[in-house]
C-alpha positions as CSV (number, residue, x, y, z in Angstrom):
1,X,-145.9,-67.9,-74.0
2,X,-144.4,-66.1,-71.7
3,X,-140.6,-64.9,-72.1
4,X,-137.1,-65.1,-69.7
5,X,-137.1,-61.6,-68.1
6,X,-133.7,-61.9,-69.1
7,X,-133.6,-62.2,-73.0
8,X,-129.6,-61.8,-73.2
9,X,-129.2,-65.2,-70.4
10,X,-131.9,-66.9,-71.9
11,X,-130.0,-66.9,-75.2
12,X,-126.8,-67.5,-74.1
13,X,-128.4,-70.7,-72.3
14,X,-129.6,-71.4,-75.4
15,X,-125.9,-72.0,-77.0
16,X,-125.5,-74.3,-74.1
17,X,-128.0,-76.1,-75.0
18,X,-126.9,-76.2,-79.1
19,X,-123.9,-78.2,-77.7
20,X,-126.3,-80.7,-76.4
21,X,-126.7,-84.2,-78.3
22,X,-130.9,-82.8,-78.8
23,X,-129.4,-79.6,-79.3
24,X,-126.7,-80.9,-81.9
25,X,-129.2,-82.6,-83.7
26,X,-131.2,-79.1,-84.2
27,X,-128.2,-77.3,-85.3
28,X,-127.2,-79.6,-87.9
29,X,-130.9,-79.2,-89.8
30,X,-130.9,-75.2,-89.2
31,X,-127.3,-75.2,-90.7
32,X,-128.3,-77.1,-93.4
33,X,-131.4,-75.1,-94.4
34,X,-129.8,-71.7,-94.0
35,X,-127.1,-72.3,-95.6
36,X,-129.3,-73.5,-98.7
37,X,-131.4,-70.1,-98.4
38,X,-128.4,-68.4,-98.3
39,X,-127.1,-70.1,-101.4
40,X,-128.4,-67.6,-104.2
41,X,-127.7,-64.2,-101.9
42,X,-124.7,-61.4,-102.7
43,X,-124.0,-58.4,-101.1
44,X,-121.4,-56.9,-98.6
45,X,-122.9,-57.3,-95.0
46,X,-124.8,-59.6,-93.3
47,X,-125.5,-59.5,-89.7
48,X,-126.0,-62.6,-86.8
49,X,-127.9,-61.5,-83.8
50,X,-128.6,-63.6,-81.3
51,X,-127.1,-67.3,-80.6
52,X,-123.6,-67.7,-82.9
53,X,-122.2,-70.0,-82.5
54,X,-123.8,-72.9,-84.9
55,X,-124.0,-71.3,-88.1
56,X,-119.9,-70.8,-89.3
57,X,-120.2,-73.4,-91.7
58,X,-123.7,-71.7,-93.5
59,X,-122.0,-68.4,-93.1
60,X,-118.6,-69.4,-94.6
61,X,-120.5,-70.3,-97.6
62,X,-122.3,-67.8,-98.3
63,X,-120.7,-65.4,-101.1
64,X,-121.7,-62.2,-98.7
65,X,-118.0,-60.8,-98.3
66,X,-118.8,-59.6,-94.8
67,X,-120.6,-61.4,-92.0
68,X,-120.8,-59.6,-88.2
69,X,-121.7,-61.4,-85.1
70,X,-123.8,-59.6,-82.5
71,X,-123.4,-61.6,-79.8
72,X,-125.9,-62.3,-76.8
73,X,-123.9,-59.7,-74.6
74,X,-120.1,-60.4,-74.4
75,X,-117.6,-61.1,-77.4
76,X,-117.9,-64.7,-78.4
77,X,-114.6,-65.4,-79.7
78,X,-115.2,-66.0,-82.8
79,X,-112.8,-64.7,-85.9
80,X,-114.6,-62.2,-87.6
81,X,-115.9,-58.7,-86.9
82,X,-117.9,-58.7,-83.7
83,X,-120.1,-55.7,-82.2
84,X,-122.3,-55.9,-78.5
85,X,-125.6,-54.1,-78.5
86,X,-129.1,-55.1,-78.2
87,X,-131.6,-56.3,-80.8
88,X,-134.0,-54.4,-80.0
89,X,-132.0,-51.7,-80.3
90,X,-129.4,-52.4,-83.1
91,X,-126.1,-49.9,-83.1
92,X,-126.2,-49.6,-87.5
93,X,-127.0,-47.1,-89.2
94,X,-130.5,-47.2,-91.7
95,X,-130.7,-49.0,-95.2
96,X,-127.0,-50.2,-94.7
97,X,-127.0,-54.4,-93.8
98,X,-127.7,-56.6,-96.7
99,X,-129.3,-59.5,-94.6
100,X,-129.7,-60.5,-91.2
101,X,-130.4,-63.7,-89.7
102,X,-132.2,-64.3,-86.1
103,X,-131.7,-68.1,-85.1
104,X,-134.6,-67.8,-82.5
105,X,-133.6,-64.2,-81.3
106,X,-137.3,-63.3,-81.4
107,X,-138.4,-66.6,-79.6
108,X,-136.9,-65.0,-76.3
109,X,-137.1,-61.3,-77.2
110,X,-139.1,-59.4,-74.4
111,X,-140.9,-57.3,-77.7
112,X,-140.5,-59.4,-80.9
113,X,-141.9,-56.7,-82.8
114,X,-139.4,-54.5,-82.1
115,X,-136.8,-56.6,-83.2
116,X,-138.2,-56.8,-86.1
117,X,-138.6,-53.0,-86.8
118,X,-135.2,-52.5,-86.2
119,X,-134.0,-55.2,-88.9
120,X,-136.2,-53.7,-91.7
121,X,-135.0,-50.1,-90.3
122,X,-131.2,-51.4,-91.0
123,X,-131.8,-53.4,-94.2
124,X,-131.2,-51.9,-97.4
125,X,-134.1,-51.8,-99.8
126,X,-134.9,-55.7,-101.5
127,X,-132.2,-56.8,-98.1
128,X,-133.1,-60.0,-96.7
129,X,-134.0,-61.6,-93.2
130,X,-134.1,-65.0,-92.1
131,X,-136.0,-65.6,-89.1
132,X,-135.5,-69.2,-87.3
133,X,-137.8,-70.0,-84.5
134,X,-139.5,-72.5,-83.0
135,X,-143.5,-73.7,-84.0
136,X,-146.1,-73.7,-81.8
137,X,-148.1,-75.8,-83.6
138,X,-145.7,-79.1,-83.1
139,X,-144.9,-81.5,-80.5
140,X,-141.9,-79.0,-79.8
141,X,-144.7,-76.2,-78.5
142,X,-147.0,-78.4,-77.1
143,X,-143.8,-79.7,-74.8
144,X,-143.0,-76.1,-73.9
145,X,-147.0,-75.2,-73.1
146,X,-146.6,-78.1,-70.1
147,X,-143.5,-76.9,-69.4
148,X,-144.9,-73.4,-68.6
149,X,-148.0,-75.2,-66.8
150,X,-145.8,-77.9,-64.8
151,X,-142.7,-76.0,-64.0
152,X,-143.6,-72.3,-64.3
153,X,-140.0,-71.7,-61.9
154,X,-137.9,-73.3,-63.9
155,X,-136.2,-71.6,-66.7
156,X,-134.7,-74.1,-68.8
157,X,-134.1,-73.2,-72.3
158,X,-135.4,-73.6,-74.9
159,X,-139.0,-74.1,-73.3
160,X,-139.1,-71.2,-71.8
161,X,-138.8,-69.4,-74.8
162,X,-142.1,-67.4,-76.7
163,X,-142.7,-69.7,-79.2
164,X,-144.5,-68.6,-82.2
165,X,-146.4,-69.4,-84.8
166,X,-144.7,-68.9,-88.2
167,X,-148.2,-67.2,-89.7
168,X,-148.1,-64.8,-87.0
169,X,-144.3,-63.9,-87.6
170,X,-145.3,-63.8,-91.6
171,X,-148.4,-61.3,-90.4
172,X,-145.7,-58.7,-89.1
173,X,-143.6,-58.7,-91.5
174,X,-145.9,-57.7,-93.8
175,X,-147.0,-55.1,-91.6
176,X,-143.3,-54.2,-92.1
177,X,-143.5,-54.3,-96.2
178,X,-141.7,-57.7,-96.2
179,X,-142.5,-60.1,-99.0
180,X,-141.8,-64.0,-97.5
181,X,-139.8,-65.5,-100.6
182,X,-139.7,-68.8,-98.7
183,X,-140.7,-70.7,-95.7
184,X,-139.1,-74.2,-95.0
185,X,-140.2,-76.5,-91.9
186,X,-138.0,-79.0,-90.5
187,X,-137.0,-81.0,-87.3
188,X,-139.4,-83.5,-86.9
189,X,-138.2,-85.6,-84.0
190,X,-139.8,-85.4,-81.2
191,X,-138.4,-83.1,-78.3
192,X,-136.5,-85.9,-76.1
193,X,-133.1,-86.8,-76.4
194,X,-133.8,-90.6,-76.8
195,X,-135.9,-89.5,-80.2
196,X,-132.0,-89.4,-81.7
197,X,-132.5,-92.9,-81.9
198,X,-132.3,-94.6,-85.0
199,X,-135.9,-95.8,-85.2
200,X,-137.2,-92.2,-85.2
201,X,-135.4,-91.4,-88.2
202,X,-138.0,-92.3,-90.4
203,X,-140.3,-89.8,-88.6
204,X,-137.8,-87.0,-89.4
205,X,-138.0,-87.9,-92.6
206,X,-141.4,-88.4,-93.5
207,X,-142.5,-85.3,-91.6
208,X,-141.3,-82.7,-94.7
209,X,-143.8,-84.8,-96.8
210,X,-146.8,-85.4,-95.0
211,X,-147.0,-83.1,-92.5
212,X,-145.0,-80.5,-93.0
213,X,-146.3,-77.4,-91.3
214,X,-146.1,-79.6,-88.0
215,X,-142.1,-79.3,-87.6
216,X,-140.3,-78.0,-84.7
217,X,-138.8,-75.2,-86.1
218,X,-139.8,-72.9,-89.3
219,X,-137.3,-71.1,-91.0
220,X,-138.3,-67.7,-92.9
221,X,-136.6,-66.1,-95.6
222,X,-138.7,-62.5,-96.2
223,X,-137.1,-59.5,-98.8
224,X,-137.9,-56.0,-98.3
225,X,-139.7,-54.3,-100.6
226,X,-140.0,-50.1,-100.8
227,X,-142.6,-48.5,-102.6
228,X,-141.2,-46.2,-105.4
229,X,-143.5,-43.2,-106.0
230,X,-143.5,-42.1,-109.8
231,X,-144.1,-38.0,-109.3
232,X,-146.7,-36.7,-111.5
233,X,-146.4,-33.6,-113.6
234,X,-148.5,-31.2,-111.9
235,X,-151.6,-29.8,-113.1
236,X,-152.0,-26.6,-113.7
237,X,-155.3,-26.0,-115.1
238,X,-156.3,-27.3,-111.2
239,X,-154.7,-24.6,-109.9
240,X,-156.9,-21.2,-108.7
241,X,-155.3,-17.8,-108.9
242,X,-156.3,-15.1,-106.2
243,X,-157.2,-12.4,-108.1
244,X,-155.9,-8.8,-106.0
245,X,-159.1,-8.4,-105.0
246,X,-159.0,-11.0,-102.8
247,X,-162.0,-13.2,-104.5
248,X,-160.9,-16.3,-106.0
249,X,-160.9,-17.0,-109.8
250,X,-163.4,-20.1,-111.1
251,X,-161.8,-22.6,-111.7
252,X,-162.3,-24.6,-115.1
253,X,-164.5,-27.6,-113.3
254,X,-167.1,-24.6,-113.4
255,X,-166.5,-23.5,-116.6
256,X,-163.8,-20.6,-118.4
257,X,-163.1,-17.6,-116.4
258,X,-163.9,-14.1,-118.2
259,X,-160.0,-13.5,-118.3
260,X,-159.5,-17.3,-120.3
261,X,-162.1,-16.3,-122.9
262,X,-161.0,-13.0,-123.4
263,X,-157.0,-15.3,-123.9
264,X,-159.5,-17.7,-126.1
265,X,-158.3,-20.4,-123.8
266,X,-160.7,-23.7,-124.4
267,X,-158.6,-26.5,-123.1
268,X,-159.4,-28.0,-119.9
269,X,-156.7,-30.7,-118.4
270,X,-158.5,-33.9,-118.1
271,X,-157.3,-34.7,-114.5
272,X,-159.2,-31.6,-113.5
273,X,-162.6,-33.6,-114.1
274,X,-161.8,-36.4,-112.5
């Protein structure tokens, strides 16, 4: 779906919108779930881009020493350490954050992707990144699908969002060399305030059991991995001599040069006939 041409408003609509009783109701179970994936993590930084202002309780618990807000565009507030730039564009240096968490950052970013380049570019090697968003594939999408058919002028948050699909978020991180450790689905409710009611709440709870991949928002906890390239010891028997002549010297794939038989060399490295 089609994205706010303003990313930055479009997410700081979207705080609005937390403090909503719908809204509310969201931001309790995303609380909740991060702040179980966050349970087992250590480390000195972890960074919150996008909407802050639901998550203090999951990040007061979390035994990272540091966390740093980047705010939509303007300070939030907040205590805490606080810096503005964009996502897609973060102001950290490489290999330096320990985790990072997006609470629908890439649901209105203009180039998901991106975003998602620069979080691997500032994670240390095995950092984490937990990705909230919401699914497509639920009542939740199909709601903003008519919205963009019905009311393509009207930009009300969070439907006008790009919602995803959390296999296609999962493809691009592993593009990225992410490993997904975990991948939780919750928020059953239908998307209409008078689903708070109590007789739904038997839906919301059922939902995690039988139909899980259906929920209106996914929540994706992916490490990253770096390849670590053992050096071989190089092979010198591979290796051709120029002779001052200029002509090159057989090597021992075609058999022992008049120079090795006259040294009685007879050994030939066993990587050269591979």
């Amino acid at each position: 779906m089609t994205p706010s041409n303003d990313p930055d408003s479009s997410l700081l609509r979207l705080q609005d919108w937390y403090r909503s009783p719908l809204g509310q109701a969201v931001a309790a179970r995303e609380s909740d779930c991060v702040k179980e994936m966050l349970s087992d993590l250590f480390g000195y930084y972890l960074v919150q881009i996008g909407a802050t202002d639901r998550f203090a309780d999951a990040l007061a618990a979390c035994r990272i020493r540091h966390s740093v807000l980047l705010p939509c565009r303007a300070p939030s507030g907040r205590p805490g350490l606080e810096i503005i730039g964009h996502p897609a564009r973060l102001p950290l240096a490489s290999d330096e954050i320990d985790a990072v968490l997006l609470p629908h950052t890439l649901d209105f970013a203009p180039d998901p992707r991106q975003v998602l380049r620069e979080v691997e570019r500032v994670l240390i090697p095995e950092g984490r990144v937990f990705i909230l968003g919401f699914n497509a594939l639920s009542t939740w999408g199909l709601r903003a699908a008519l919205h963009r058919l019905g009311s393509a002028r009207r930009r009300r948050v969070p439907w006008c969002g790009r919602f995803l699909t959390p296999f296609r978020v999962e493809d691009w991180l592993s593009l990225l060399g992410f490993d997904v450790e975990d991948r939780d689905h919750i928020v059953f409710l239908p998307p209409f305030r008078r689903a708070l009611d109590s007789r739904f709440g038997a839906l919301d709870r059922l939902g995690g059991r039988f139909w899980s991949p259906m929920g209106g928002v996914y929540v994706i906890r992916a490490v990253k991995r770096v390849a670590t390239l053992t050096p071989l010891r190089p092979s010198w028997a591979a290796r051709r001599a120029l002779l001052p002549g200029g002509a090159i010297e057989p090597s021992a794939r075609g058999g022992l040069s008049s120079r090795d038989r006259e040294m009685g060399a007879g050994t030939v490295d066993a990587r050269v006939l591979r």
